[in-house]
Steps between C-alpha positions, in 0.01 A plus 500: 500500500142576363254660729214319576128663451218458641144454319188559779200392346157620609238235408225817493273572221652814319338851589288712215706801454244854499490679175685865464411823417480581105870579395573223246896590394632282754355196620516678829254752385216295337219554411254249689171431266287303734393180566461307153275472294595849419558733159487856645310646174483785383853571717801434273876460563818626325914352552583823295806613664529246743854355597618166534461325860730244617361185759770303510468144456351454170520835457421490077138301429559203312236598243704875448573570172834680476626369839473825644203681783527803345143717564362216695256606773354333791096394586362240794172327529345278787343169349182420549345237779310311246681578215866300418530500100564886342557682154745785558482765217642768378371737242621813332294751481577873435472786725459870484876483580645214376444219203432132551753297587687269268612169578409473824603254719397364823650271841329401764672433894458364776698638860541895598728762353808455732839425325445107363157513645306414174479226320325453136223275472431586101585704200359622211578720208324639203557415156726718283259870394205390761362707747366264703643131719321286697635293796282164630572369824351225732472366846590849701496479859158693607544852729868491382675899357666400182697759267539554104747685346413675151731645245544532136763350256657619196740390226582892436672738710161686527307403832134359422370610809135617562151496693330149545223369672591226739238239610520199668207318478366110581593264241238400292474109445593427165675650187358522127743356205444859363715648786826334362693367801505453892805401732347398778539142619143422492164614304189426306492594140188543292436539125454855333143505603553487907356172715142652334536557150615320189819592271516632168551415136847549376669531830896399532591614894823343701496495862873469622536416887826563627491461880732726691490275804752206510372165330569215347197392277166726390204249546191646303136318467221596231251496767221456155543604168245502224650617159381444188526194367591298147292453263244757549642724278790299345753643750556608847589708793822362689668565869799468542823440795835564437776422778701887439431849531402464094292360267736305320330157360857270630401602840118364462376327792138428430216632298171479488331552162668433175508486137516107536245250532696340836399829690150684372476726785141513651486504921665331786598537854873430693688509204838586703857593350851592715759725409881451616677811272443754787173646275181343356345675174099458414428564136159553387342551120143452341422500167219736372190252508354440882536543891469345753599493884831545497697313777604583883839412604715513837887476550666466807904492536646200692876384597524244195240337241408155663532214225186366448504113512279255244274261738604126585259225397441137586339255300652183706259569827276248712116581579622554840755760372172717294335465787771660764514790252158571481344413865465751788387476840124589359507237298578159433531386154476132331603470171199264278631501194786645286440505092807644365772362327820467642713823480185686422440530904717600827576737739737863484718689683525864462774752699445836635640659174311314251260692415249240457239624807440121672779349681427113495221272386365271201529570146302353226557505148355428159876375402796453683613665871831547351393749258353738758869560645559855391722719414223631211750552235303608247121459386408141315735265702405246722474238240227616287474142362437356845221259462461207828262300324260552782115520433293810609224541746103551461481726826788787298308412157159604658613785701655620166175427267629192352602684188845421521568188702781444744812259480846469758275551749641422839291446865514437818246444706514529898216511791549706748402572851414794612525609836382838469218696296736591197710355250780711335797468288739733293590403109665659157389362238721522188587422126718513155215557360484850614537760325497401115142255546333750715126516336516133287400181510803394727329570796699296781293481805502355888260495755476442912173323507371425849195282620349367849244633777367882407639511141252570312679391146436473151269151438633505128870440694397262805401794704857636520557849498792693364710713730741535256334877376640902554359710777328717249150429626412325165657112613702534191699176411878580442654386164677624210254663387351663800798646663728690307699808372182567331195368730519555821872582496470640891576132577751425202884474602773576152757245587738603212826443661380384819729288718229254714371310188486433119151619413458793336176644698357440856183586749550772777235609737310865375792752405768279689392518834679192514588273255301235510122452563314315764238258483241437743185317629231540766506184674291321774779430820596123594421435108686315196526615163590361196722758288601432133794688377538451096722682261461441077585659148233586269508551152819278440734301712790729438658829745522411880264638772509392912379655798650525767288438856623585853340323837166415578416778789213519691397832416831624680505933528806664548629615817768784525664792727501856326799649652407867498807622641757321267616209732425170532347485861304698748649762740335631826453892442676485123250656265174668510375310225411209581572141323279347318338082525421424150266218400453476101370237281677383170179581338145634533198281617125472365439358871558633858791341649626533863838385714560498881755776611720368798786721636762286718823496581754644775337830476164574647251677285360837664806491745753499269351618179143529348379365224163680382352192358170234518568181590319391173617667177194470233557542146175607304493411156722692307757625825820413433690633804516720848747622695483606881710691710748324735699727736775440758394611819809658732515408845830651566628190621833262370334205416680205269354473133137410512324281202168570329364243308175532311327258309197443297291108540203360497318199664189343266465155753791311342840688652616815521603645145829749569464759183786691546782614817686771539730647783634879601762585746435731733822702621535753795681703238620581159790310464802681356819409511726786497892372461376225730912401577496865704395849572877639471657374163884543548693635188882549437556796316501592135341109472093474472290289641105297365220588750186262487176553574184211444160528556344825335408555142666796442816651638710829527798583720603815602671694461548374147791685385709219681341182322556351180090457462288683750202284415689150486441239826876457484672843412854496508584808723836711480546752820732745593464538789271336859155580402132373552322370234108428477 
């Protein structure tokens, strides 16, 4: 008959465990450098004739060359308060004793020195004849002892020890393509010249990252790039994805830059690849003619690459249906007229995981809605030959200078009421004839054109006045040939391969901020306005273009929670940092706006919490956001889960206008769930048993020696005997 165990669990926070005198054989007899940042220059440390150490569980670092411990000796530091992301490093560097070490190697843990009381957190080693490895780890638990192990490896029966310098220092926030490679799950990676400086002529770098963490997909986004592009000196610099820990041209993933006229480099923002191999390889080379920015990128690991979807479309829709899609409780809309032809006009659909950057609205096109459904499978489809047969318009031919006239053009004009001071509304603009027409007479524009009380419009155009321009301060009108990957590419989207839609190029807001940009108009409250919203080709009738429009807002900000502390609600006597209210617009304003703050709900405010805010938020022109402290207040009482809601409105005289609402619980406590079922878990012996915790963001059990993974929410523990575990 098996004996039965018995598993107390302690739902406490685990203890720091103090630092020990300098005596670094064993881990017993550490040496403690401080609380990090730390690099103890100009003192320097030596493994030469140090002995193996055993831990137990895990005993041999899974990063260990040679599967042995051998001359491995023991150092702790205390993380920082502020501080969570570190580079550990170790250095040889000779002594008036002893060389530099070879090959060193490095492991960081988390626990205390007892038998099975560690558990490794991360590894590194150097490569083969190096003196020096570096170790990158994030998200440490602030005012928490942590422990590295160095030693040295060697293929010979000759030890490599030696004296090092050993620093462990805060993790800077990005990586350079120079530097090689990275395995950390997450980082930013600049060009050779640094977020600041340009690259070089005749530069060929490969940045591998390899992520020691578990994943299942490498997500990476060129935050902007601006290489040089085609045709200004015959050739041109290229960048390069490959889904593998090499270079190897079967594996390519996405480029941009080429020695093909389908991709002629230039700039763009949110150009976004995913790796599923385990590793994700950046290649990089210029030719020996120009510079130019360079690119910023960021990857981040996650559990599996989401399959990006191609939008839905609907040509067969009602007026009623356009105007459900594009009507909010701001506004109401009327439809006056609708000059497309059919299948040129209708609404879209667009999932999470499309990519796209507007979930639902009304698309226009200057050929058929069909041909907008992605995925882009190469540059020049979308049925170059597409002609309608529909005529142009005189308002697009006289914004554009009349020097090439319009055709397909495609409008739909609606008047709207406005029930507030402000009219907004998102749109991406896009087209096949991006990138090869960029610059020539095949100019495809569109235009928002807006008239009614306060506008003061262009009389040439029946007073109407085009909202349809970037927020660059200059009104400038965005076509072809005004947005880019060579003018203005800051706004420009490379859809080569992209999943949403078909066209090859499409408008994001400045550097990507989000992906589409925002129209708007001062307004007088309790008004109507007519809006005219017209798409055509220039040039010829040929190569698709459409824009895509979201709902008609009333100016409407955006209202969110900053967790500070990780979760998703407020806690009484949690954090001393408080949350944060944030109010941001979707773009910046020449006027001065303002919204009524109201803060309901179950929960009273300055009872319950504070929240350091007016009860009028003003934006001046040019604000684009603020963010006030909200704290939980403690009243050391058990109370049931209280409500904050918090919303922005207005009133001109014709109804109250609702912007935006949010709501917050408010909790007596953090809620963790810590094997919820029990405190004793009952065992049989020699069997194991799965332990679950929920709630926190990161977790370690102790003591680890007995779980399968120490940091896992649901380690699989195997005792020997009845023991507490925290």
């Amino acid at each position: 008959m098996n004996k039965l165990l018995k598993l107390l669990l302690l739902s406490t926070a685990l203890p720091a465990v103090l630092g020990a005198q300098p005596a670094n054989d064993e881990c017993s007899g550490l040496a403690h450098l401080g609380t990090a940042p730390v690099c103890p220059a100009p003192l320097i440390f030596s493994n030469v004739d140090a002995t193996a150490s055993g831990t137990g569980f895990g005993d041999i670092p899974s990063c260990f060359n040679g599967g042995n411990v051998e001359r491995d000796v023991w150092f702790s530091f205390t993380s920082s308060d502020t501080i969570f992301d570190y580079t550990i490093t170790v250095a040889g560097i000779s002594s008036a004793t002893d060389p530099a070490i070879v090959n060193p190697q490095v492991a960081l843990y988390r626990g205390d020195c007892s038998p099975n009381g560690l558990a490794e957190l991360a590894c590194a080693s150097a490569v083969p004849g190096s003196d020096e490895v570096e170790l990158s780890v994030e998200g440490l638990t602030a005012n928490n002892t942590y422990f590295l192990r160095v030693n040295d490896y060697t293929s010979t029966v000759a030890p490599n020890w030696g004296a090092f310098q050993l620093c462990v220092e805060e993790k800077q926030s990005g990586s350079v393509i120079t530097e090689g490679s990275s395995t950390a799950c997450s980082g930013v990676l600049y060009d050779s010249g640094g977020p600041d400086g340009d690259y070089s002529n005749n530069e060929n770098y490969t940045f591998t990252i390899c992520p020691e963490e578990p994943h299942g997909c490498i997500l990476f986004t060129l935050d902007y790039f601006f290489i040089e592009p085609q045709g200004l000196f015959g050739v041109t610099d290229q960048l390069a994805f490959y889904d593998g820990a090499q270079a190897i041209p079967g594996n390519i993933i996405g480029q941009v830059g080429s020695f093909n006229f389908e991709d002629d480099g230039g700039g763009g923002v949110c150009y976004q690849v995913k790796a599923r191999s385990g590793c994700l390889t950046v290649r990089f080379t210029s030719d020996n003619q120009a510079t130019f920015e360079g690119f910023q990128g960021r990857w981040e690991c996650t559990d599996d690459c989401e399959t990006e979807q191609p939008i839905t479309v609907d040509a067969d829709i009602s007026t009623q249906q356009i105007i459900d899609f594009v009507s909010t409780p701001q506004t109401t809309v009327n439809i006056s007229s609708i000059e497309c032809p059919q299948g040129a006009y209708g609404t879209f659909l667009a999932t999470d995981p499309s990519g796209l950057g507007l979930e639902r609205g009304l698309l226009l096109t200057t050929g058929s809605l069909g041909w907008a459904v992605g995925p882009n499978i190469s540059a020049g489809q979308g049925n170059p030959n597409a002609d309608n047969g529909a005529p142009g318009d005189p308002d697009l031919d006289y914004l554009s200078g009349n020097t090439f006239l319009s055709n397909n053009a495609c409008i739909v004009a609606l008047d709207v009421f406005a029930a507030t001071n402000e009219l907004t509304f998102e749109y991406i603009f896009g087209s096949e004839e991006y990138q090869e027409f960029v610059g020539q007479e095949y100019n495809d524009i569109f235009a928002f054109l807006i008239s009614g009380p306060g506008i003061a419009g262009d009389p040439n155009i029946n007073n109407q006045f085009n909202i349809a321009v970037l927020p660059d301060g200059n009104n400038t009108p965005v076509e072809i040939n005004s947005v880019n990957q060579l003018v203005n590419w800051q706004y420009y989207r490379n859809n080569n391969n992209g999943m949403a839609t078909e066209y090859d190029g499409l408008t994001s807001d400045f550097l990507g901020i989000k992906k589409s940009l925002t129209a708007r108009a001062i307004v007088e409250p309790c008004s109507t306005y007519h809006l005219k919203l017209a798409i055509a080709d220039r040039g010829d009738a040929l190569y698709d273009s459409g824009v895509f429009i979201s709902e008609i807002k009333g100016g409407a900000p955006r209202l969110s929670v900053n967790f500070n502390s990780g979760i998703d609600y407020l806690v009484e006597g949690c954090a001393d940092i408080p949350d944060e209210l944030a109010i941001a617009l979707t773009a910046p304003s020449n006027d001065t706006l303002f919204y009524l703050l109201e803060a309901g709900g179950t929960a009273t405010r300055n009872v319950d919490y504070i929240l350091d805010a007016p009860d009028t938020i003003i934006f001046l022109p040019g604000e684009t956001g603020f963010t006030f402290p909200i704290t939980a207040l403690s009243d050391q009482e058990a109370e049931p889960v209280e409500v904050i809601t918090i919303r922005l409105s207005n009133n001109f005289g014709c109804g109250e206008a609702v912007y935006a609402e949010i709501q917050a619980s408010l909790e007596d406590a953090l809620i963790v769930n810590i094997n919820p079922e029990s405190d004793t878990a009952f065992i049989c012996q020699d069997n194991t048993i799965t332990l679950h915790a929920s709630g926190a963001e990161n977790y370690f059990w102790s003591p680890p020696g007995i779980f399968n993974d120490p940091a896992s929410p649901s380690p699989v523990v195997d005792p020997e005997s009845d023991q507490w575990v925290t």
